[in-house]
MMTF fields as JSON, N, C-alpha, C and O atoms, coordinates in Angstrom:
{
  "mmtfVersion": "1.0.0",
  "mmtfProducer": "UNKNOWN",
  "numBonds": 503,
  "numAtoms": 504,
  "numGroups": 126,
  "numChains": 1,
  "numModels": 1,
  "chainsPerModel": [1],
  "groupsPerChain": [126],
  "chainIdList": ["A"],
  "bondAtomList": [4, 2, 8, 6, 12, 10, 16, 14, 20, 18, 24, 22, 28, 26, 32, 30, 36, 34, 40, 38, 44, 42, 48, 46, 52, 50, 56, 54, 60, 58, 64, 62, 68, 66, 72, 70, 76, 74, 80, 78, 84, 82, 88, 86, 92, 90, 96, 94, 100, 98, 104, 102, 108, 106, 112, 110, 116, 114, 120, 118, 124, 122, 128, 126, 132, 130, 136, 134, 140, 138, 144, 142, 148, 146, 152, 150, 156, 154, 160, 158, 164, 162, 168, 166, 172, 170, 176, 174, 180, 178, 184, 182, 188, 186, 192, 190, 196, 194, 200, 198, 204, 202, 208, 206, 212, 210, 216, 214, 220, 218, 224, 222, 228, 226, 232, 230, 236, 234, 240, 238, 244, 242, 248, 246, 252, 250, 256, 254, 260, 258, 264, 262, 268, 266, 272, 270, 276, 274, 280, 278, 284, 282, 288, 286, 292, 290, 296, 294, 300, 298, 304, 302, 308, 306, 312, 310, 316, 314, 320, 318, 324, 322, 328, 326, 332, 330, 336, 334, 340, 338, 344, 342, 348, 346, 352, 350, 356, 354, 360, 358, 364, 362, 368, 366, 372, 370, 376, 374, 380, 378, 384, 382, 388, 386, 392, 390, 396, 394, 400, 398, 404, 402, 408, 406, 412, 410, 416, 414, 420, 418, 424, 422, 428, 426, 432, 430, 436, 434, 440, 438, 444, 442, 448, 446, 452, 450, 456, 454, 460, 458, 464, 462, 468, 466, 472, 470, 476, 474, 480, 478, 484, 482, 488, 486, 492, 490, 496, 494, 500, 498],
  "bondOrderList": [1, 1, 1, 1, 1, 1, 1, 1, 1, 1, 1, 1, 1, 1, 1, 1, 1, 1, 1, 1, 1, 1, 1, 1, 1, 1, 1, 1, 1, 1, 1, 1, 1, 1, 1, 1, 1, 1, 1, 1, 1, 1, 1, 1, 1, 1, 1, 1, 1, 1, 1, 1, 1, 1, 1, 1, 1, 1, 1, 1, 1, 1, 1, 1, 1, 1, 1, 1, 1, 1, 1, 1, 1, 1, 1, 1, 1, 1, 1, 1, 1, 1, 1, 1, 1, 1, 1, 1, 1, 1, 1, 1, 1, 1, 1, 1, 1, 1, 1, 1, 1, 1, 1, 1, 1, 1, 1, 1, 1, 1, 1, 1, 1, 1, 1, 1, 1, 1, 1, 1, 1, 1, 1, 1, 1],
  "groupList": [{"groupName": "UNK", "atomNameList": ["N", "CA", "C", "O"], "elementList": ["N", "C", "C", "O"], "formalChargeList": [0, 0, 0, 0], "bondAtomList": [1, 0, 2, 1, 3, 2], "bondOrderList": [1, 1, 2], "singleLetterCode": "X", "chemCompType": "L-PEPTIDE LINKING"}],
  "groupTypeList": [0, 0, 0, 0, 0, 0, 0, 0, 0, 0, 0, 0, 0, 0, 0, 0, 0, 0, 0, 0, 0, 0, 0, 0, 0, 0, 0, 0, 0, 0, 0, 0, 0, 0, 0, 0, 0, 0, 0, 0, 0, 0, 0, 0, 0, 0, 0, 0, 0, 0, 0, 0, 0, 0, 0, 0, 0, 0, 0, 0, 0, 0, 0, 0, 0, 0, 0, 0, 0, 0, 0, 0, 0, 0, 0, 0, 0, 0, 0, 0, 0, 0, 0, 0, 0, 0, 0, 0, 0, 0, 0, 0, 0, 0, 0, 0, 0, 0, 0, 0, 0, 0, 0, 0, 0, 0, 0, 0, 0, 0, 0, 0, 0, 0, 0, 0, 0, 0, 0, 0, 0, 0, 0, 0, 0, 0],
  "groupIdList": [1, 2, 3, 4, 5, 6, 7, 8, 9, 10, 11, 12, 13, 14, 15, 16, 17, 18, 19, 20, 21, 22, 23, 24, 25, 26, 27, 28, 29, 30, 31, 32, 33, 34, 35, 36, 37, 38, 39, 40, 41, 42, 43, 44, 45, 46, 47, 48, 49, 50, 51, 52, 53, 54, 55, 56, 57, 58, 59, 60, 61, 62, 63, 64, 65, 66, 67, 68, 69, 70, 71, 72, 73, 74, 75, 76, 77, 78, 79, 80, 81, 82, 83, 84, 85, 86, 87, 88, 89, 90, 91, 92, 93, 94, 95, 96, 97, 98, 99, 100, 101, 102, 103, 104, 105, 106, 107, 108, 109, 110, 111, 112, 113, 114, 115, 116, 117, 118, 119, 120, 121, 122, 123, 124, 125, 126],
  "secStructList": [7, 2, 2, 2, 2, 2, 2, 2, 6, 2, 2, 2, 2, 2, 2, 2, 2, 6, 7, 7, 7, 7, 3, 3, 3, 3, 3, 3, 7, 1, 1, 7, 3, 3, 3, 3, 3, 3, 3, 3, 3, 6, 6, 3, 3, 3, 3, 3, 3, 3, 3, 3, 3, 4, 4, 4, 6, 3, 3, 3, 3, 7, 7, 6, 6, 7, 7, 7, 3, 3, 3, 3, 3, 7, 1, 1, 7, 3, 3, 3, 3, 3, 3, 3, 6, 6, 6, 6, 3, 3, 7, 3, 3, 3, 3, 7, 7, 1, 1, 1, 1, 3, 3, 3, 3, 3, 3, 3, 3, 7, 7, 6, 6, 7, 7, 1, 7, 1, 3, 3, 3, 3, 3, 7, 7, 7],
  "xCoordList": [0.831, 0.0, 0.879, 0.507, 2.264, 3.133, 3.583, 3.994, 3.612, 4.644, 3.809, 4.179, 2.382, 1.314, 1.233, 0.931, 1.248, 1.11, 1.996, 1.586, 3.232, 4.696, 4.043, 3.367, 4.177, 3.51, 2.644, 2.716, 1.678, 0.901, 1.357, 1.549, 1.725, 2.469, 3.553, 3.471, 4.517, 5.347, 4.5, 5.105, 3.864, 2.82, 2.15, 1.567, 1.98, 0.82, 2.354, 2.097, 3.769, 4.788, 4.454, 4.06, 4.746, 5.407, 4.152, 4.239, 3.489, 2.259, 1.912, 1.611, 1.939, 2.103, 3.545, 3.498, 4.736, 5.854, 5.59, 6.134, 4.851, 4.82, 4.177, 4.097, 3.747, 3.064, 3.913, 5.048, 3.49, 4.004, 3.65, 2.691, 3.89, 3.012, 3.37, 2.81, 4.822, 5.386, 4.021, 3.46, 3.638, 2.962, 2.02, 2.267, 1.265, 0.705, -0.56, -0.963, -1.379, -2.28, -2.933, -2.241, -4.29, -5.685, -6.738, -7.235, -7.163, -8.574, -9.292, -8.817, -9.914, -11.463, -12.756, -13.654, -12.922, -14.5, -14.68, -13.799, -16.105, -16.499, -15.511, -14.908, -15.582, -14.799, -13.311, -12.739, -12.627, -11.513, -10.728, -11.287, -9.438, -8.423, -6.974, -6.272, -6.969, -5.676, -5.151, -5.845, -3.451, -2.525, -1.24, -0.663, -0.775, 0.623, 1.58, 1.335, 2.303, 3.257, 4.24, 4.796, 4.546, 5.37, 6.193, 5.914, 7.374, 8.561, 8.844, 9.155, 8.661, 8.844, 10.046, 10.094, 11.163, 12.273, 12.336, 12.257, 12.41, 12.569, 11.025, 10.034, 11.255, 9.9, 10.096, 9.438, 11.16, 11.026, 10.2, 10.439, 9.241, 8.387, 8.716, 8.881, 8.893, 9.25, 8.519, 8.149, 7.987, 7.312, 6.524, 6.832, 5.587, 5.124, 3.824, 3.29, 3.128, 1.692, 1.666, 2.576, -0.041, -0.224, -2.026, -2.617, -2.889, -3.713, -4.593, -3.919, -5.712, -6.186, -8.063, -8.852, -8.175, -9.62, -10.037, -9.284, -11.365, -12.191, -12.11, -11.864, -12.316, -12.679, -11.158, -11.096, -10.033, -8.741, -8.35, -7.171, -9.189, -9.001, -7.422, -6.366, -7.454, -6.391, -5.479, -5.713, -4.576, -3.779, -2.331, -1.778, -2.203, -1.045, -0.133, -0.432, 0.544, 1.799, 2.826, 3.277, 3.359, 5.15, 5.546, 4.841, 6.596, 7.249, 8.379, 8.997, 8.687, 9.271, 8.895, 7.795, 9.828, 10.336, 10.567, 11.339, 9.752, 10.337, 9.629, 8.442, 10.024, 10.192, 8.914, 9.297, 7.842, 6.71, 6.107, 4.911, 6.584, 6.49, 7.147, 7.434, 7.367, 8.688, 7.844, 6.757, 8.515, 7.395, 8.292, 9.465, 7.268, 8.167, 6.839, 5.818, 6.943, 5.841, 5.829, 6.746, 5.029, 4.881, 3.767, 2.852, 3.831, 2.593, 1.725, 0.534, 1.902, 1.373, 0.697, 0.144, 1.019, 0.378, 1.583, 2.691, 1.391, 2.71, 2.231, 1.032, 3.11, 2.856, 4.189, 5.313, 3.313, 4.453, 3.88, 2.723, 5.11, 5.17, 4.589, 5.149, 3.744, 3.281, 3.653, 3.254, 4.353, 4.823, 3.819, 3.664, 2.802, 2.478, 2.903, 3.606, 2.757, 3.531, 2.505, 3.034, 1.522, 0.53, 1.045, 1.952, 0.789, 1.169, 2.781, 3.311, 3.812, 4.901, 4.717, 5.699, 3.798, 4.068, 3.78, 3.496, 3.981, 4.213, 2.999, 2.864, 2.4, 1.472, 1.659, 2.774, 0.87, 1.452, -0.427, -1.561, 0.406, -0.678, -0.584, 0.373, -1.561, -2.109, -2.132, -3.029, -1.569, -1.927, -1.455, -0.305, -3.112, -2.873, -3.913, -4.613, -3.788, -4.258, -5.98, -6.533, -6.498, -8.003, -8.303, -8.577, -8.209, -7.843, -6.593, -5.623, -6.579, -5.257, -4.438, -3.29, -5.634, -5.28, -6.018, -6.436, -6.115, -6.442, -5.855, -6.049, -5.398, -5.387, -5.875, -5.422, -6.286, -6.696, -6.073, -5.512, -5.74, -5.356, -6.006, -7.103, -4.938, -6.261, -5.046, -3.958, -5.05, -4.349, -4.826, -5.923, -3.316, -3.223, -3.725, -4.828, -2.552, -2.337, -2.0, -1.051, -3.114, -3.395, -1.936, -1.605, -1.311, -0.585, -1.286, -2.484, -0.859, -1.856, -1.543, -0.472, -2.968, -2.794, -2.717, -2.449, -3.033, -3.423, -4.182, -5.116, -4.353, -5.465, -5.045, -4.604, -5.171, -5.149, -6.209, -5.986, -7.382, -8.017, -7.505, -6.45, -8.668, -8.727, -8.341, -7.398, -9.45, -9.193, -10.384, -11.544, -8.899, -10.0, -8.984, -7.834, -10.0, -9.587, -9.003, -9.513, -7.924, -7.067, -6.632, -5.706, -7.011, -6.877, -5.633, -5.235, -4.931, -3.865, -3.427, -3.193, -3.305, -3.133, -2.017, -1.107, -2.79, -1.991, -1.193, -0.503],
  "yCoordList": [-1.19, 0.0, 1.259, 2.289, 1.136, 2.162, 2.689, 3.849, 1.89, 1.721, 2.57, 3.616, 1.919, 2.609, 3.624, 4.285, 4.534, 5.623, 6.382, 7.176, 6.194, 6.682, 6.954, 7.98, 5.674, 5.619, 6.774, 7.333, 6.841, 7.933, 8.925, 9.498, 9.595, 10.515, 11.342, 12.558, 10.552, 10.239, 10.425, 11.054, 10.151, 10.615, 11.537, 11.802, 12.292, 13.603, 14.536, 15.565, 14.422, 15.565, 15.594, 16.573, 14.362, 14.223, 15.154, 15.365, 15.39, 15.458, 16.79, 17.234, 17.671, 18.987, 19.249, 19.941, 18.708, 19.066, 19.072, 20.014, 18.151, 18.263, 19.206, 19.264, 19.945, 21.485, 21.929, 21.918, 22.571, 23.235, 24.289, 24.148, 25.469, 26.538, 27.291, 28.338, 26.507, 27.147, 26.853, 25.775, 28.724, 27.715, 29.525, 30.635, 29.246, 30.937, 30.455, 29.305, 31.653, 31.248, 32.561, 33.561, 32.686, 33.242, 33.313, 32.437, 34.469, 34.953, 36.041, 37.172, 35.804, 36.372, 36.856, 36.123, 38.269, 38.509, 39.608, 40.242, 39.719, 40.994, 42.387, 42.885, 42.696, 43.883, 43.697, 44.514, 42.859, 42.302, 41.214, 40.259, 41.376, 39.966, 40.093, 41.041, 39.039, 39.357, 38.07, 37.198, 38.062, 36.639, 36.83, 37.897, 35.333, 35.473, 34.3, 33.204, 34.858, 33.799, 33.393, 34.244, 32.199, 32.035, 30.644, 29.967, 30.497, 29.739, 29.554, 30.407, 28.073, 27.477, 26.639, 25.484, 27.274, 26.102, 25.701, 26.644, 24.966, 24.0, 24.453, 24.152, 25.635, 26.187, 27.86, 28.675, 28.285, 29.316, 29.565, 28.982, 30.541, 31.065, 32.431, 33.281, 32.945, 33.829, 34.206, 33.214, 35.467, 35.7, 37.131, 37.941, 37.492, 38.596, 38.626, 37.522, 39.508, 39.68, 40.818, 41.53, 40.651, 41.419, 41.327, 40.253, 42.889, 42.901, 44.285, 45.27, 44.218, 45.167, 44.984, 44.045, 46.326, 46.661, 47.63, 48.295, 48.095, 48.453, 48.874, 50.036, 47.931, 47.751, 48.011, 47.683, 48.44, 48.894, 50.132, 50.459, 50.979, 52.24, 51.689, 52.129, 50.788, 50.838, 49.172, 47.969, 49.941, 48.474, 48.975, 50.044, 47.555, 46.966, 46.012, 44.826, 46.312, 45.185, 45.566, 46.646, 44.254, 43.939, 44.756, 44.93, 45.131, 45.687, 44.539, 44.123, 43.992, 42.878, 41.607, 41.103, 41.381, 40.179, 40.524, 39.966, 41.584, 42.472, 41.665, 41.491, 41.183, 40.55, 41.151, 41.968, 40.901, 41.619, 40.403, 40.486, 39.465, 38.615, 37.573, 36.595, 37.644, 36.402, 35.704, 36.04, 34.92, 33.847, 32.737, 32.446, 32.197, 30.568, 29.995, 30.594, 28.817, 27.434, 26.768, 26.013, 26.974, 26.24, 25.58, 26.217, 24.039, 23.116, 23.604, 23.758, 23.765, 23.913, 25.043, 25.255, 25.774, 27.338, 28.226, 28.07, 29.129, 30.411, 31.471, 31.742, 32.105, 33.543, 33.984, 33.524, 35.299, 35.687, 37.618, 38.039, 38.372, 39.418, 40.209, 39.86, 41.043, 41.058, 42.606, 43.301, 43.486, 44.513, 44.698, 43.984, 46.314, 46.889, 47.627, 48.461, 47.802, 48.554, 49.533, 50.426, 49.761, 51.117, 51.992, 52.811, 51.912, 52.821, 52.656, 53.667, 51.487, 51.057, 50.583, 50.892, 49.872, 49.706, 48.102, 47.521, 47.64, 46.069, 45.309, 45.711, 44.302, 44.051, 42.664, 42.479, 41.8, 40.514, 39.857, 40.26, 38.347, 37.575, 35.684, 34.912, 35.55, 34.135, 33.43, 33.945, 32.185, 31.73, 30.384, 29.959, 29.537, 28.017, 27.686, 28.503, 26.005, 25.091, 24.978, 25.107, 24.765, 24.734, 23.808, 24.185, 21.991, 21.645, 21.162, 21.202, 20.45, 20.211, 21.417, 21.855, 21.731, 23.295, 24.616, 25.255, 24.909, 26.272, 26.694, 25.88, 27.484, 28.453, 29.719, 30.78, 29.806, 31.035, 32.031, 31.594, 33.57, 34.413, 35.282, 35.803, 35.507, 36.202, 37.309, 36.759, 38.461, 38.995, 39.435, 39.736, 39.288, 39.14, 40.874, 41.251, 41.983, 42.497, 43.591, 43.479, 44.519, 45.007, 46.025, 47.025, 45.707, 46.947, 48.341, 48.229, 49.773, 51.026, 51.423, 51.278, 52.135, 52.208, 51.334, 51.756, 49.957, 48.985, 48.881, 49.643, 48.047, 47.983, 46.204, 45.868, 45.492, 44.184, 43.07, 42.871, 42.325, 42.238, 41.499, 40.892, 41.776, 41.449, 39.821, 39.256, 39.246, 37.473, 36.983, 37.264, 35.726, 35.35, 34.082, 33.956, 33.055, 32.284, 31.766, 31.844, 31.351, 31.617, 30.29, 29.626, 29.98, 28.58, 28.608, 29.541, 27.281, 27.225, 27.213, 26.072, 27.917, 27.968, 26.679, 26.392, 26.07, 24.584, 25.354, 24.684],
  "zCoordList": [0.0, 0.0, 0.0, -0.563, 0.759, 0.768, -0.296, -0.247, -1.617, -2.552, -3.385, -3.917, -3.477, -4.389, -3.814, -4.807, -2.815, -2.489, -3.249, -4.095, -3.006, -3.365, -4.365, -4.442, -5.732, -6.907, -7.686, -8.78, -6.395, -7.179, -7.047, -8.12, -5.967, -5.667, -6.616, -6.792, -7.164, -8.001, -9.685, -10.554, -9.825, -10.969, -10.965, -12.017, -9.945, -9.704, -9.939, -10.564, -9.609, -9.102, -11.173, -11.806, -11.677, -12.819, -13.965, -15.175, -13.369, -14.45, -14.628, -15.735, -13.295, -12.826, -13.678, -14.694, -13.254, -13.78, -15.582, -16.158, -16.403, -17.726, -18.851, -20.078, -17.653, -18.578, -19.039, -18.563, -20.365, -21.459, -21.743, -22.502, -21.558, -22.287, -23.331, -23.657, -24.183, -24.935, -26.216, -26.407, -27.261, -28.21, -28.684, -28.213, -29.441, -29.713, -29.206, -29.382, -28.366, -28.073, -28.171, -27.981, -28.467, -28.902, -28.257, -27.55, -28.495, -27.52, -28.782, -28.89, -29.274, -30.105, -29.856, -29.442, -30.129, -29.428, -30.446, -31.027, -30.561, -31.288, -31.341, -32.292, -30.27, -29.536, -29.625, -30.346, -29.084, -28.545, -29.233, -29.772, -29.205, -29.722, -28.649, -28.3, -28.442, -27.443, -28.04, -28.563, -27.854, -28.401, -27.742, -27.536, -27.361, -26.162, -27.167, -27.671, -27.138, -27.633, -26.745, -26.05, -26.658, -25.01, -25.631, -26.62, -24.593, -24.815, -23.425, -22.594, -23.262, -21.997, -21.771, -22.194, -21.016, -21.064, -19.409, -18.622, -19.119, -17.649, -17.491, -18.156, -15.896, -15.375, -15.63, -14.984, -16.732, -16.55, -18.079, -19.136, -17.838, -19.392, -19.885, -19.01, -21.636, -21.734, -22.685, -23.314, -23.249, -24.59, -24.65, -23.776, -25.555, -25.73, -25.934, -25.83, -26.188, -25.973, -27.287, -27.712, -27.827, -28.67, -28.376, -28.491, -27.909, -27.48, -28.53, -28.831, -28.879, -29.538, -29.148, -29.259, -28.693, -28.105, -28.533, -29.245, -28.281, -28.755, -30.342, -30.666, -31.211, -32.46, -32.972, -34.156, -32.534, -33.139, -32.393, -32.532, -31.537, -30.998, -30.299, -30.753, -29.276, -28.434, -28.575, -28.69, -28.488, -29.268, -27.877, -27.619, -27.299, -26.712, -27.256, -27.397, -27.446, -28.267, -28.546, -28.929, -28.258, -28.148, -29.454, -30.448, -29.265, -30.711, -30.996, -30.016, -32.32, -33.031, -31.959, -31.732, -31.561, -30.439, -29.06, -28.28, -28.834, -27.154, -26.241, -26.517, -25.319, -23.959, -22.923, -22.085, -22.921, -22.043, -21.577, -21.296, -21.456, -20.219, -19.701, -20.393, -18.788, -18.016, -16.661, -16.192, -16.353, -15.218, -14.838, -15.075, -14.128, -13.603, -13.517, -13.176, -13.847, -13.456, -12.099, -11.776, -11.468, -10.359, -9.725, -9.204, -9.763, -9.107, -10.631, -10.361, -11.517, -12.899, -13.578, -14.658, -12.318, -12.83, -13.342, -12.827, -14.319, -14.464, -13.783, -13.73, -13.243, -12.671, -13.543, -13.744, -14.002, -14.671, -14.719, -14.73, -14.738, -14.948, -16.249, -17.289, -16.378, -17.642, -17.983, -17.049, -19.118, -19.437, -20.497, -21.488, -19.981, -20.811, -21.496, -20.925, -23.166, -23.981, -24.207, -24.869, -24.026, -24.263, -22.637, -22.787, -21.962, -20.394, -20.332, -19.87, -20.735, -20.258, -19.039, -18.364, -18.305, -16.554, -16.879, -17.927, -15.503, -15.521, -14.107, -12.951, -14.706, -13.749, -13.056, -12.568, -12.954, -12.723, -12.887, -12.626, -13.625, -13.908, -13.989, -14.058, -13.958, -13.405, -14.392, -15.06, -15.218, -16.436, -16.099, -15.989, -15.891, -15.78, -17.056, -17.653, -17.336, -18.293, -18.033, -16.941, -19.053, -18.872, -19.976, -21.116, -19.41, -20.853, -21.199, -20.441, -22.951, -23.213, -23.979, -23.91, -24.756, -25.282, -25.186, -26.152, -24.064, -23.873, -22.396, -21.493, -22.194, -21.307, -20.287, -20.716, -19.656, -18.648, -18.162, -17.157, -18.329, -18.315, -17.32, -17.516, -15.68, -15.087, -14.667, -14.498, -14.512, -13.896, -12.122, -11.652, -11.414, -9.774, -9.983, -9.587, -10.779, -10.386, -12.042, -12.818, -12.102, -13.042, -13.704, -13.068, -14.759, -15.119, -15.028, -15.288, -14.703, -14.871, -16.165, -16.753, -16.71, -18.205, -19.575, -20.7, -19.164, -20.266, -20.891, -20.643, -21.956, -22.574, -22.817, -23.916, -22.06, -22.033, -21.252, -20.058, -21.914, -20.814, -19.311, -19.127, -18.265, -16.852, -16.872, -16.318, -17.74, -17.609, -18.743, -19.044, -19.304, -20.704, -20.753, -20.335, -21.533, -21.835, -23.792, -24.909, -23.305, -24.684, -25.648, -25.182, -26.517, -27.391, -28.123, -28.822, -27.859, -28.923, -30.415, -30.813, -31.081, -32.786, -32.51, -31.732, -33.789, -34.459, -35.829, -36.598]
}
């Protein structure tokens, strides 16, 4: 009974540990489009964001390949730092799995002056 405990145990660390969030991911609405592109090596995550609201009025986004978000994985969630490029300020946000391919985007902790939404859920482009 000990062993199977271990066992499972040992499969729950491994399974949490096998998230991936490297990959482009998407959010679509009448109003709204937001997209993160992210690169996951060990538990640390790195990538950029490209966000556009109200119909095109206000647009947040990375310029080329610029670095507006960094994080670490932990117990299978990312927390990661998120850099707005419309205000320049930096907020912090919540991004675990919902699913095999989609994602949840919530922010802890709002950048001032964004135009990125609050919390949405985001599908992976194949």
């Amino acid at each position: 009974m000990k062993s199977f405990i271990l066992a499972l145990l040992f499969s729950l660390l491994a399974t949490a540990a096998d998230v991936d969030f490297t990959g482009h991911w998407n959010y679509e609405s009448e109003s709204a489009s937001f997209s993160l592109k992210l690169e996951q090596k060990g538990t640390s995550v790195s990538g950029n964001h490209s966000s556009v609201m109200l119909g095109g009025q206000r647009i947040d986004a990375a310029m080329d390949d610029d670095i507006t978000i960094q994080g670490t994985v932990e117990n299978g969630e990312l927390v990661a730092s998120v850099k707005s490029m419309y205000g320049v300020s930096t907020g912090t946000a919540r991004i675990s799995f919902v699913g095999q391919d989609s994602i949840y985007f919530e922010f802890i902790e709002r950048p001032t002056d964004c135009w990125i939404p609050d919390k949405v859920v985001l599908t992976k482009l194949k």
